[in-house]
C-alpha positions in Angstrom: -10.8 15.7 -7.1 -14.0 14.8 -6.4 -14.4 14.1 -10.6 -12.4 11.2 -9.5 -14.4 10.0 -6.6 -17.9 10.2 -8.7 -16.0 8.5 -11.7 -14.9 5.7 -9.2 -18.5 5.2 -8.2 -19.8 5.0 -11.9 -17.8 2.0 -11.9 -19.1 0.3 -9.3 -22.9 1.0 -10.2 -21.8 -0.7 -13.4 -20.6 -4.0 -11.8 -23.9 -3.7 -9.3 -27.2 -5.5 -10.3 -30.4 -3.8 -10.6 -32.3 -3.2 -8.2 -29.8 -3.6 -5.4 -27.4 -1.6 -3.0 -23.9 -0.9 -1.7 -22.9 -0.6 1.3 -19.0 0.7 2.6 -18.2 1.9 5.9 -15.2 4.1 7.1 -14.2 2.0 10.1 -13.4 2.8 13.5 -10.3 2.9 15.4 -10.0 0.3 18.0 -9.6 0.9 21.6 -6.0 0.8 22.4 -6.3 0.7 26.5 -8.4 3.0 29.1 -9.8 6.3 27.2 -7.1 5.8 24.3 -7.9 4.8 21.0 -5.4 3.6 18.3 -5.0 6.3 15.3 -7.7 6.0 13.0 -7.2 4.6 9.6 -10.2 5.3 7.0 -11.0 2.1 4.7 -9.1 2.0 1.9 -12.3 1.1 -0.4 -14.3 3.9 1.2 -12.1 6.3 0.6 -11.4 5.3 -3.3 -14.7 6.2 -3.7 -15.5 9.4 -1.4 -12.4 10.7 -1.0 -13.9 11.3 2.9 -11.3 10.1 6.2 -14.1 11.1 8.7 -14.3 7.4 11.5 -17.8 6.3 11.4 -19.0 7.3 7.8 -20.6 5.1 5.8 -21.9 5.3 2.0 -24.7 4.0 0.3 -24.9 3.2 -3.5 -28.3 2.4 -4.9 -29.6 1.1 -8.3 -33.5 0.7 -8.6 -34.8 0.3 -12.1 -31.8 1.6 -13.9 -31.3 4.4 -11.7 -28.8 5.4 -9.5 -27.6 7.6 -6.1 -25.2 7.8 -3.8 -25.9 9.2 -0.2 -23.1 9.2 2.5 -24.0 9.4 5.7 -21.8 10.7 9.1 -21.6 10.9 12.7 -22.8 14.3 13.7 -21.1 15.4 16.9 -22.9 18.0 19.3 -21.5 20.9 20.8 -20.2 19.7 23.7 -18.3 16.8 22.8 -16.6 19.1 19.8 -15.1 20.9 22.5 -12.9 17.5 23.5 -12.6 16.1 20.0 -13.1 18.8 17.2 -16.4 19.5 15.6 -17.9 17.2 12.6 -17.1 18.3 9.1 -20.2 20.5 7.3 -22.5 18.7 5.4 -21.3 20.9 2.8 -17.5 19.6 2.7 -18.6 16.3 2.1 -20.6 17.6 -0.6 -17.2 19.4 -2.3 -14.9 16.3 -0.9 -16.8 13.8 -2.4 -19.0 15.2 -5.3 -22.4 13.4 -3.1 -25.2 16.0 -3.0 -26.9 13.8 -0.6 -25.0 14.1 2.9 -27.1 12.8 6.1 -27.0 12.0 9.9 -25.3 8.5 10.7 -28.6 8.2 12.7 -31.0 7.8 9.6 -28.8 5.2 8.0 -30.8 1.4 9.0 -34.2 3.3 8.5 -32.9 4.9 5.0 -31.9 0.9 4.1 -35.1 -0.7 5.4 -37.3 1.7 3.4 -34.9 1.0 0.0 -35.4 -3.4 0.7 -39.2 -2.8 1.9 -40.7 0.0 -0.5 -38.2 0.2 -3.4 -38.0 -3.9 -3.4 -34.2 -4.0 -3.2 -33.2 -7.3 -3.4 -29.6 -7.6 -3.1 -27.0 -5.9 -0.8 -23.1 -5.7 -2.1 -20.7 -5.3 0.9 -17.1 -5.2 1.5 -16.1 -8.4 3.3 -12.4 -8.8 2.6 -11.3 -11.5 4.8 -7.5 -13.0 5.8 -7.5 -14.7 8.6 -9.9 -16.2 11.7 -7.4 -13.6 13.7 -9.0 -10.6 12.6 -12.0 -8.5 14.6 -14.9 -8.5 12.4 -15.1 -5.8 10.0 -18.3 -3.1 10.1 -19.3 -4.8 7.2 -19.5 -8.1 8.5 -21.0 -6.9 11.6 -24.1 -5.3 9.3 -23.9 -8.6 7.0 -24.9 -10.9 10.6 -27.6 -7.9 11.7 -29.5 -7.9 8.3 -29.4 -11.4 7.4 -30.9 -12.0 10.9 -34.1 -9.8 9.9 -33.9 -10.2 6.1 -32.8 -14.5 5.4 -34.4 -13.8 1.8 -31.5 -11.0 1.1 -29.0 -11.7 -1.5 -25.9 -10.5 0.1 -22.8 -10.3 -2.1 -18.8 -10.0 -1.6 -17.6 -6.9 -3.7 -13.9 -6.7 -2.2 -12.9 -8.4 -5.6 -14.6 -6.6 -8.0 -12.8 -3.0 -5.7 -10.0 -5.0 -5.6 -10.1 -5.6 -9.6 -11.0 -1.6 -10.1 -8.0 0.2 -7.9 -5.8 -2.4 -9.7 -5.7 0.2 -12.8 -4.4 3.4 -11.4 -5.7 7.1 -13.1 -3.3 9.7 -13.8 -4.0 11.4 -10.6 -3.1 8.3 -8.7 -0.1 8.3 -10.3 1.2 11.3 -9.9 0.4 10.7 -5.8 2.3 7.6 -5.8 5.1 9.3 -8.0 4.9 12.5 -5.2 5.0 9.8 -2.5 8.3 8.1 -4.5 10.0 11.4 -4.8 9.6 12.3 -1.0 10.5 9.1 0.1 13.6 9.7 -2.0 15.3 12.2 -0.3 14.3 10.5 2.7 16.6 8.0 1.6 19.1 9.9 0.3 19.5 11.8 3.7 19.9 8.4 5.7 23.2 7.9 3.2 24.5 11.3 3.7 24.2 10.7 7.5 25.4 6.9 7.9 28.5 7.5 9.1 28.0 9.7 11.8 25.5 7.1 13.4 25.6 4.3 15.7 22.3 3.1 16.0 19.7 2.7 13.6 17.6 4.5 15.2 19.6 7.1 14.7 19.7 6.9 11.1 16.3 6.6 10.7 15.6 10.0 12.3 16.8 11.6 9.0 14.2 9.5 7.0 11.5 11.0 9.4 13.0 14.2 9.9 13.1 14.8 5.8 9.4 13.5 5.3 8.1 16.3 8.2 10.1 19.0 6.4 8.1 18.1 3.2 4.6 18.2 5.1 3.9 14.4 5.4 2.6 13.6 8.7 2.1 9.1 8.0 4.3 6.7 6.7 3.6 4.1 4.1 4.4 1.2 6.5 7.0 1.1 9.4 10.4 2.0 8.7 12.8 -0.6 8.0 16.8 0.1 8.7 18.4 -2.8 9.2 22.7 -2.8 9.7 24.4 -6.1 9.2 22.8 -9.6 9.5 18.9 -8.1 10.8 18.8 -7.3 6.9 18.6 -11.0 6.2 14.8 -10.5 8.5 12.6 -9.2 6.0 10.0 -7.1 7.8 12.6 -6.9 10.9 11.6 -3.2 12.0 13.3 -2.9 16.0 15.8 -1.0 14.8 17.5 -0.4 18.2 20.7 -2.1 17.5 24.1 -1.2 16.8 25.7 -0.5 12.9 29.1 -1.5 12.3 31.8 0.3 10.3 32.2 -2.6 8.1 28.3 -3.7 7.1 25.7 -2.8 4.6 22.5 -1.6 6.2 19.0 -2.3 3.9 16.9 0.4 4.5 12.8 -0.2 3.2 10.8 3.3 3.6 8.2 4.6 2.4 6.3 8.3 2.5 2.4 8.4 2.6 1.5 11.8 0.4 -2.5 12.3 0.5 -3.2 8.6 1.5 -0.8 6.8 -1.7 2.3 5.4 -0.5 6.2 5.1 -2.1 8.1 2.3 -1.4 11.8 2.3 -2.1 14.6 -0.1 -0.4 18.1 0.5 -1.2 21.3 -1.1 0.7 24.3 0.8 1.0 27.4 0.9 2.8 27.8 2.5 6.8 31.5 2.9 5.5 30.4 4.8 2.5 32.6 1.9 0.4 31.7 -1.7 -0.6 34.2 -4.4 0.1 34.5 -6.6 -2.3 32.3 -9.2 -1.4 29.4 -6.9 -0.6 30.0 -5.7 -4.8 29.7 -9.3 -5.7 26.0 -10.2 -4.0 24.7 -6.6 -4.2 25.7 -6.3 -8.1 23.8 -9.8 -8.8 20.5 -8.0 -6.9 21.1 -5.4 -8.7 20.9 -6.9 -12.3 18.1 -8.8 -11.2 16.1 -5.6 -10.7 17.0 -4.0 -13.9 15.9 -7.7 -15.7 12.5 -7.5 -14.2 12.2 -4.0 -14.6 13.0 -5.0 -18.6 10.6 -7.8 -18.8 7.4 -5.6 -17.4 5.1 -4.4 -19.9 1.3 -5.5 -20.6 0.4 -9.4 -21.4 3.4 -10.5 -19.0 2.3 -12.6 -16.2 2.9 -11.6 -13.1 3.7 -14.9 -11.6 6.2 -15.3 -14.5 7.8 -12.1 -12.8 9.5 -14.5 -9.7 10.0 -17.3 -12.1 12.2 -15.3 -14.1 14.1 -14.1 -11.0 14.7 -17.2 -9.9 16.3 -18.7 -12.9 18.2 -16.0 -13.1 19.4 -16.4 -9.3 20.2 -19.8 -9.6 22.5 -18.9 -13.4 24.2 -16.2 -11.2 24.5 -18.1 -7.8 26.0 -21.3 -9.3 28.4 -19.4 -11.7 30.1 -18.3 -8.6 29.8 -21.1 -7.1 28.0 -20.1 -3.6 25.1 -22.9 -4.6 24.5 -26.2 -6.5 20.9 -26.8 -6.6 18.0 -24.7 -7.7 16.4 -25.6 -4.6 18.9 -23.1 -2.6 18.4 -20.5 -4.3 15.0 -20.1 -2.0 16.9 -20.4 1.2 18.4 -17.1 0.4 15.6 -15.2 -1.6 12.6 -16.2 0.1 10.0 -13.8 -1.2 8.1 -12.2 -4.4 9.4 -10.0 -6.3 7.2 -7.9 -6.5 3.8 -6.5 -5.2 0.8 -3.5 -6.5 1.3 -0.1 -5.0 -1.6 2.3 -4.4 -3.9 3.2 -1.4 -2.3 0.2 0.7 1.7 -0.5 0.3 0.7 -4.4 -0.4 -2.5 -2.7 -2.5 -5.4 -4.8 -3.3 -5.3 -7.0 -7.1 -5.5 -10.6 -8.0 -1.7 -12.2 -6.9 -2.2 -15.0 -9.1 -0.8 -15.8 -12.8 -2.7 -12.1 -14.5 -1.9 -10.9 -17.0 -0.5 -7.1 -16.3 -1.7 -4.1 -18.0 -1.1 -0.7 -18.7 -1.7 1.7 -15.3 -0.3 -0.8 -12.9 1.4 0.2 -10.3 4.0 -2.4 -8.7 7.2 -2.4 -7.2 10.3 -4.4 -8.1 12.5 -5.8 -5.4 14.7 -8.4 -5.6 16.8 -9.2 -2.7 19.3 -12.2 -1.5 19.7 -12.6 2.7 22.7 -14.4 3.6 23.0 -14.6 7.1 25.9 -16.4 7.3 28.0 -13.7 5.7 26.5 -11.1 8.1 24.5 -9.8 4.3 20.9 -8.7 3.5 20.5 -7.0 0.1 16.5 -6.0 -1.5 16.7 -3.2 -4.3 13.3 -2.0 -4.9 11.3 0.5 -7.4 8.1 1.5 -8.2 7.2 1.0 -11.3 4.2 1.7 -13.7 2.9 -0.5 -16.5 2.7 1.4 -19.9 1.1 0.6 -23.2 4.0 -1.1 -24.6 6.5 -1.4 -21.1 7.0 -0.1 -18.2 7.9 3.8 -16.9 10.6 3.4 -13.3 9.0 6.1 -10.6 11.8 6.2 -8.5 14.1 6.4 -11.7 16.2 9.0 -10.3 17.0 7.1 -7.2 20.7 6.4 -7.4 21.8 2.2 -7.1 24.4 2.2 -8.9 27.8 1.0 -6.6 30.0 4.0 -7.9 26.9 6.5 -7.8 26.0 5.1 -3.7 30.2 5.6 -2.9 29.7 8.9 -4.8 27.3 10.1 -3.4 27.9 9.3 -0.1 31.9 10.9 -0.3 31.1 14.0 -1.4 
């Protein structure tokens, strides 16, 4: 693996300037309350190109004159505190993890990048700052950004979330065949939550089986919190209590996904508590459906991605009126209310330009189209993953049954 990691640092020393550095740092947990910290979750960037989940790493890319190193750096914990927390990974499993020869004490980190800006005239620093929202804590990155700028006001400091962002958008083979992994588990997870729906009560219950089938298959993290949804919480899109009741006569939407060595699957599918649709839950869920084989259809490379929802839409608003549940186009977002679809790696919502791009081969995104009717006590969202070939599209989760006849099948026998 750790072809990959160097590979994925090659690319970034060719969208760096000369004679300048990177900087990307692991993260820390945050302190949940007392002694107790949340669980640790490595940055996504960092890890694309180390392949290390050790809290409080950081890596250091450096170009001078056309030439170039990586040295990674991590928190060395003495004897003493091992016995509480568990000792620090060898200098020398670093080495293996991440293909870096270069593996040093946390500690000589800000003396390491003084020397490189004061002696090797380093003149620009690239840093992670992705940024959302005023909400967040301030990343390590933009901690270190404020420090240095302090000492050093003459230092070019430069965002390179975009340019990551633009890199893990193509996925290589081995990335693919995590995310296809992490599709397949999450599968049977699925597949065990119909087998079992009508011998629950709660959904709670029901999604035991999800969790229950992802332990037996060695994952020990989730993609993203569970979603099972009976009845009219469906029509919530990220509603994830799942504490209440399932009736004998409503669909529930279930939106799951494994985590298989840090890539996640994301598949939705909506079936049935009784293990048969009426007939109004055939008419709704067989227009979702048809929308998700027609965007599945239209991916390939050149297609905009924006173009992806458009498409969806008019075909919503064709298939709504002809049965005459609305009139306007302007309803049909009152019952389909988000995007259809959304990149897959690393992160469930993975880092890529959302805007009108053009996609290419080795995507990754998923395809879910949904309609949420509250009203008739109804929340549908069909989803796949899918990945962008040279001249269309290959379905991940192809062997994920959706079918009406193949759900009440299934869940009969």
């Amino acid at each position: 693996m750790n072809r990959f990691y160097t590979s994925n640092r090659e690319k970034v020393f060719k969208n760096m300037k000369d004679n300048s550095i990177a900087v990307f740092f692991a993260g820390q947990a945050p302190l949940k309350a007392g002694d107790e910290y949340y669980s640790f979750y490595v940055s996504r960037n960092f890890y694309y190109l180390t392949g290390i989940k050790e809290e409080d790493s950081i890596l250091l890319l450096k170009k001078i004159e056309g030439t170039t190193s990586a040295t990674i750096y991590i928190k060395v914990i003495d004897e003493e505190l091992a016995k509480w927390i568990g000792a620090s990974p060898s200098f020398s499993s670093v080495t293996e993890t991440s293909g870096i020869l270069d593996v040093k004490n946390i500690l000589d980190f800000k003396d390491d990048v003084a020397t490189i800006i004061y002696k090797e005239k380093a003149d620009s620093l690239y840093l992670d700052l992705e940024f959302r929202n005023f909400k967040d804590n301030l990343l390590e990155s933009q901690k270190f950004a404020k420090e240095i700028k302090e000492f050093i006001p003459s230092l070019n400091i430069i965002n390179i979330f975009d340019t990551m962002s633009s890199l893990r958008a193509i996925k290589e083979d081995v990335e693919i065949e995590k995310i296809t992994r992490a599709s397949e588990i999450t599968k049977n997870g699925v597949l065990a939550m119909m087998k079992n729906a009508k011998n629950v009560k709660k959904e709670y219950e029901l999604e035991a089986y999800f969790d229950f089938e992802l332990k037996k298959a060695g994952v020990t993290d989730f993609a993203f919190k569970s979603i099972v949804a009976g009845g009219v919480n469906a029509a919530t899109l990220h509603y994830s209590k799942n504490n209440c009741d399932i009736n004998e006569n409503e669909l529930i939407l279930t939106d799951v996904g494994a985590k298989f060595e840090e890539y996640s699957g994301d598949i939705t599918r909506t079936f049935p508590k009784s293990g048969k649709f009426t007939e109004e839950q055939k008419k709704f869920y067989n227009i979702v459906l048809n929308g998700n084989k027609l965007i599945i259809n239209t991916i390939r490379p050149g297609i905009k991605y924006g173009d992806l929802n458009r498409i969806l839409i008019d075909y919503y608003f064709e298939e709504l009126t002809k049965i005459g549940f609305i009139k306007e186009k302007s309803e049909v977002r009152k019952y389909y209310f988000h995007n259809v679809s959304h990149f897959l790696g690393l992160e469930t919502h993975d880092v890529g330009k959302y805007r009108d791009i053009p996609l290419e081969e080795g995507m990754v995104l998923t395809v879910e189209p949904g309609l949420y009717i509250p009203e008739l006590n109804l929340g549908i969202r069909i989803e796949d993953d899918v990945l962008v070939t040279k001249d269309g599209c290959k379905v991940l989760t192809k062997d994920m049954i959706k079918e009406i006849d193949e759900i009440e099948k299934y869940m009969s026998e």
